[in-house]
C-alpha positions, 0 to 999 in steps of 0.5 A: 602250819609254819610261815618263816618270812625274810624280808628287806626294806628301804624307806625315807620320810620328809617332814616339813614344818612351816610358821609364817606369823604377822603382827601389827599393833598400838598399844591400847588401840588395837592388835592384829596377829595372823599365823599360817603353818602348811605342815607337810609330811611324805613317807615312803617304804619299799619291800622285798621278802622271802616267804617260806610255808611248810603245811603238814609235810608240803613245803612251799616258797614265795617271793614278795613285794611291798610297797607304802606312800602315805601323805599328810597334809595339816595347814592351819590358819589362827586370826586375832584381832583386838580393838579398843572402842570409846567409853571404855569399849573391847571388841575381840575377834579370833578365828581359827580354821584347820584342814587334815588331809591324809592319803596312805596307798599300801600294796603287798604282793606274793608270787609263788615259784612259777611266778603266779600270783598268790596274794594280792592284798592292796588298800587305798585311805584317804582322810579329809577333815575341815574345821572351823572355830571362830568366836567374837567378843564384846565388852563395857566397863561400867563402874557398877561391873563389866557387861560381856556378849558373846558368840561362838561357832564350831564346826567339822566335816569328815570324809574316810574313804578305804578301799582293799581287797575286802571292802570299800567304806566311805564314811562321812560325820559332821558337828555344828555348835553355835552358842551366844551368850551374855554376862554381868560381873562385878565386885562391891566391897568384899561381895562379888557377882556374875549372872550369865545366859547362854543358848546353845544349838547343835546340830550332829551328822554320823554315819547312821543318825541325825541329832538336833538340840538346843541346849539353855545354860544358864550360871549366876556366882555369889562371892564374898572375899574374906581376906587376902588368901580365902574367899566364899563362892556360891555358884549355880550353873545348868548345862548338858554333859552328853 
């Protein structure tokens, strides 16, 4: 069994990347930066082909169509904020949101010499993801050390729907973590210190199961400076690799 295939194809794209950013600030008071960039990006192709099959001692010819478009949206939005509070205060806030949004259509067709359609092979994807990261920070300077609280949100939702000739799949995954936290440090002399509690909760959709945990974490470091270039660190941490 032999196939030879000719073919031509002519195809064109556009890539389009966008950074809009606006800033405001006073030094040691506040600072705001938000950043958008709707990045966009268009392919085309279209085909012509030849085909010429040749079976044990049958010979065979024909001609073929192709077509692709595939679209791809990624917009991403990043919001920081920065204030300084009295008595030696800091509030920090920063959120960041992305989309990714993908469309790709993919038709091939084949017609032998009377015209009949032989192979008709088409396939349709699209793509959608959402996230979402946000976290918020809060600080006091002491003169025995710095007292940190803090909360962090993660979370993604995605949607894979294909469709062609053979099978059709919708796909749908999500993942939510939510972790609070606080945290001591200081520095006495040459000792230096840190104890942090953290909680995390998590919470995992797949295609085919369900997982809910909470995850304790706790950190404590013990440090001693021994001159300008060596120091001594002691550090216990507890987490959860999976």
């Amino acid at each position: 069994y032999v196939r030879d295939q000719k073919g031509k194809d002519k195809f064109g794209y556009d890539d389009n990347k966008i950074n809009l950013t606006y800033s405001n600030q006073e030094p040691d008071k506040y600072a705001l930066q938000a950043r958008f960039s709707p990045n966009y990006m268009y392919y085309h192709a279209d085909g012509e082909e030849n085909v010429n099959y040749k079976a044990d001692n049958h010979e065979s010819t024909r001609n073929g169509t192709s077509k692709s478009r595939q679209h791809v949206f990624t917009p991403v939005a990043d919001v920081y904020f920065w204030k300084q509070l009295p008595n030696a205060q800091e509030l920090a806030i920063n959120v960041v949101g992305t989309v990714f949004n993908t469309s790709n259509k993919y038709t091939n067709k084949e017609f032998d010499s009377q015209g009949a359609l032989a192979l008709n092979d088409d396939m349709n994807e699209q793509n959608r993801k959402y996230s979402l990261i946000a976290e918020a920070n809060y600080s006091k300077k002491h003169d025995f050390g710095k007292l940190n609280f803090g909360y962090t949100f993660e979370g993604n939702r995605m949607n894979s729907v294909i469709e062609n000739s053979f099978d059709d799949t919708d796909y749908r995954t999500s993942y939510v973590n939510n972790y609070a936290y606080g945290e001591f440090s200081g520095q006495k002399n040459n000792w230096m210190y840190m104890a942090s509690i953290g909680l995390s909760y998590r919470v995992r959709h797949s295609y085919q199961q369900q997982l809910k945990d909470w995850i304790f974490r706790p950190r404590a470091m013990v440090g001693y400076t021994i001159d300008k270039r060596n120091s001594l660190r002691l550090v216990f941490e507890r987490s959860n690799t999976e």
